[in-house]
C-alpha positions in Angstrom: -32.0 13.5 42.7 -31.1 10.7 40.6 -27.5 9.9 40.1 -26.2 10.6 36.5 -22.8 10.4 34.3 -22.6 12.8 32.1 -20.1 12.0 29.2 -18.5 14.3 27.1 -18.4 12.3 23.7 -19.1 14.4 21.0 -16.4 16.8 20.6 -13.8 13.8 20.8 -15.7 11.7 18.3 -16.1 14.5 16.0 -12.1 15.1 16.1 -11.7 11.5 15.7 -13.7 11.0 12.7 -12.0 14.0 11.2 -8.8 12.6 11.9 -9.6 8.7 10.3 -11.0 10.5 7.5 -7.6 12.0 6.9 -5.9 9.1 7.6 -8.0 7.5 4.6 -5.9 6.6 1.5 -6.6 8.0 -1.7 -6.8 4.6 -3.9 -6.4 6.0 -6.8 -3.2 8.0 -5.6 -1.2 4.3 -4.8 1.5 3.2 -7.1 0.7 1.5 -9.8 3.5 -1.1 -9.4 4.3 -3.1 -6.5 8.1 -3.6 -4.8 8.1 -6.8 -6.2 7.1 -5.0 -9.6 4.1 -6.4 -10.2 1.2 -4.1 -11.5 -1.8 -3.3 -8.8 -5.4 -2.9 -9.4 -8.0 -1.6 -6.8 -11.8 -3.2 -6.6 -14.9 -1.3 -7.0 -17.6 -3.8 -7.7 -17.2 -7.6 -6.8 -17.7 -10.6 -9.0 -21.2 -11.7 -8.5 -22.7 -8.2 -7.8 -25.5 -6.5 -10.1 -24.5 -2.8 -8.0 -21.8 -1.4 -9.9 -19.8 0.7 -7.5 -17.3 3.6 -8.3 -14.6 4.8 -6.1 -15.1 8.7 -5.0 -11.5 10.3 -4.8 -12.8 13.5 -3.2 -14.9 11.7 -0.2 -12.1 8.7 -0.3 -15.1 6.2 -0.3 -16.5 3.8 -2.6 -19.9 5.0 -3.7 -23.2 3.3 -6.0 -22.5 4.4 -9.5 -25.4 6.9 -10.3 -28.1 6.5 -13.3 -30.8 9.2 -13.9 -29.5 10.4 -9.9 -30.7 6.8 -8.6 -28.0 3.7 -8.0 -27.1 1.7 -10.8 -28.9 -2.1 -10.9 -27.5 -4.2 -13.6 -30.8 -5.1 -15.6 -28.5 -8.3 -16.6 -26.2 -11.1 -14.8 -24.0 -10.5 -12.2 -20.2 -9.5 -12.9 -18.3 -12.2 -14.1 -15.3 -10.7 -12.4 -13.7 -8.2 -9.9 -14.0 -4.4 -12.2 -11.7 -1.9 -10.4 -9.1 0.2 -11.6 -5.2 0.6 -12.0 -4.4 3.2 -9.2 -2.0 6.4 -10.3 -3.5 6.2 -14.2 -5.0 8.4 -15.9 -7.0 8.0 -19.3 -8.4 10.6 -21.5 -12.2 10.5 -23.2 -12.5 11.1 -26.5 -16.4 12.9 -25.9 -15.6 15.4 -23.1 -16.2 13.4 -19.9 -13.8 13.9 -17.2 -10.4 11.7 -17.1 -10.7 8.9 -15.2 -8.0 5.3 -13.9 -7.6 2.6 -16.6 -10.2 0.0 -16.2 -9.4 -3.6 -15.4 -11.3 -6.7 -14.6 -9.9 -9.3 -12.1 -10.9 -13.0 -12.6 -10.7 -14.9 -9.7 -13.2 -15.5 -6.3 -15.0 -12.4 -5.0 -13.0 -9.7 -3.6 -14.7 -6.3 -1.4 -14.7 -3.0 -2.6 -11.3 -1.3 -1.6 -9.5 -4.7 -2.1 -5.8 -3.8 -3.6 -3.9 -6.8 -5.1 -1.1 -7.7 -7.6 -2.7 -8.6 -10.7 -0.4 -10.3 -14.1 -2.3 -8.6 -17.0 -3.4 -11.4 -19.6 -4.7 -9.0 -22.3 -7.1 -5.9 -23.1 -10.7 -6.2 -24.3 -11.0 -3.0 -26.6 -14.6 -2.1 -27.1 -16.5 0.3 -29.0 -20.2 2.2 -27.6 -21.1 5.4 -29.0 -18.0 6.2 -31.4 -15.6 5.4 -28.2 -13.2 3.0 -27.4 -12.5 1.8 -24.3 -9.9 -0.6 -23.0 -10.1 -2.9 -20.7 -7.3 -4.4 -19.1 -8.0 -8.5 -18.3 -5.6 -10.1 -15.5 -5.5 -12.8 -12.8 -4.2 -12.4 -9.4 -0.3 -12.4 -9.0 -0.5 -14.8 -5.8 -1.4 -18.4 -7.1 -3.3 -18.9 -4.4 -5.7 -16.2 -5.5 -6.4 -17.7 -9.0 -9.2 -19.5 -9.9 -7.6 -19.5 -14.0 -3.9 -19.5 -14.3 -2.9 -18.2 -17.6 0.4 -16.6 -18.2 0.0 -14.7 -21.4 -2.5 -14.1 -24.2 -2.1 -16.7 -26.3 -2.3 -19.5 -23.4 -5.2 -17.4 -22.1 -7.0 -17.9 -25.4 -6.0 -21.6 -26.0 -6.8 -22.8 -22.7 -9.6 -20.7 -21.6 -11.6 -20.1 -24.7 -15.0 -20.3 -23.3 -13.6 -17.2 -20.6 -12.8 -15.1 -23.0 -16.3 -15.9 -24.7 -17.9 -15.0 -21.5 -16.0 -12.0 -21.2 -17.1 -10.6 -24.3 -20.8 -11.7 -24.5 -21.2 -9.6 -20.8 -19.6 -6.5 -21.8 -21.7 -6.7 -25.2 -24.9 -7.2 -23.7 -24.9 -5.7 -20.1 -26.3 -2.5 -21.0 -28.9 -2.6 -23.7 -29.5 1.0 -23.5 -26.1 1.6 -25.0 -24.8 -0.9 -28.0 -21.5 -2.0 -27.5 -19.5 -3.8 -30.2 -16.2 -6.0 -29.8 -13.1 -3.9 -31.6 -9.9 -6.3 -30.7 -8.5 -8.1 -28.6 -4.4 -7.5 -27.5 -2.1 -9.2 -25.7 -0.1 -8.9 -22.6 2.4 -6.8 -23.8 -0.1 -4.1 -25.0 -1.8 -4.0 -21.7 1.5 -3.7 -20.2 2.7 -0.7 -23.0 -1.0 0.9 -21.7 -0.9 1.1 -18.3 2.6 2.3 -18.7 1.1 5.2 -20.9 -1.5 6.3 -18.6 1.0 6.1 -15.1 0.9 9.5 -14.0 
């Protein structure tokens, strides 16, 4: 008779999986300010990426975001930044979808999914697709040594980084040609700050 180990694994891994699945943070449950009380965004889809990802509170992972049941590909260029959300912030829709963070785009090198960093908020893209508006919050890393653009307000954002901004707003214009988008305003740091404010929960 051959000589064999039999090893009780499953049980153990089972209990252990349930356990690192409790042990999971809720992103969208962290504060929205820091200790050193600086505002905090989360990533979802990296710079560079055409596969728009979405973070799924209830299964605490960060999922494909769905279109016609299949994952989202961006028929379009890449993400020009980091698109996550401000964690503990809740904003309402105007056409009956369900509540979900406020929206923000990080400019700086490529950061994962699940990424969480101090961000200084620059300004707010407002644009409008289908009678909505929807803000979007436009910051730079906190840590200088995470920027790739280093303004400090609006205003410096727009004089020394006009051809950004551009970018910006061609993107979010064009990237889905399935729903017309238009530019409403743009608004400076002190609005993004009053808005995030607003929708802390």
């Amino acid at each position: 008779m051959p000589f064999t180990i039999t090893t009780y694994w499953p049980l153990p891994l089972l209990l252990l999986a349930i356990l690192c699945l409790s042990c999971k943070p809720n992103y969208r449950e962290l504060p929205a300010i820091t200790e050193t009380k600086h505002w905090q965004a989360v990533v979802e889809t990296p710079s560079g990426s055409t596969m728009p990802q979405v973070y799924d509170a209830q299964e605490k992972k960060f999922v494909p975001q769905l279109e016609a049941g299949q994952p989202r590909k961006l028929e379009f260029l890449p993400y020009p930044g980091n698109e996550g959300f401000i964690p503990s912030t809740l904003i309402d829709s105007v056409d009956g979808k369900q509540a979900g963070p406020l929206p923000v785009v990080i400019l700086c090198n490529q950061k994962e999914p699940g990424t969480v960093l101090e961000i200084l908020p620059v300004g707010v893209m407002i644009l409008e697709s289908e009678g909505e508006l929807r803000s979007l919050v436009v910051a730079v890393p906190a840590r200088p040594s995470e920027q790739t653009i280093s303004p400090n307000s609006f205003s410096d954002f727009s004089a020394r980084y006009p051809a950004v901004k551009k970018i910006l707003e061609q993107w979010y214009l064009n990237v889905n040609p399935r729903q017309p988008t238009r530019l409403s305003a743009w608004k400076d740091e002190a609005f993004a700050d009053r808005l995030i404010q607003q929708g802390v929960q």
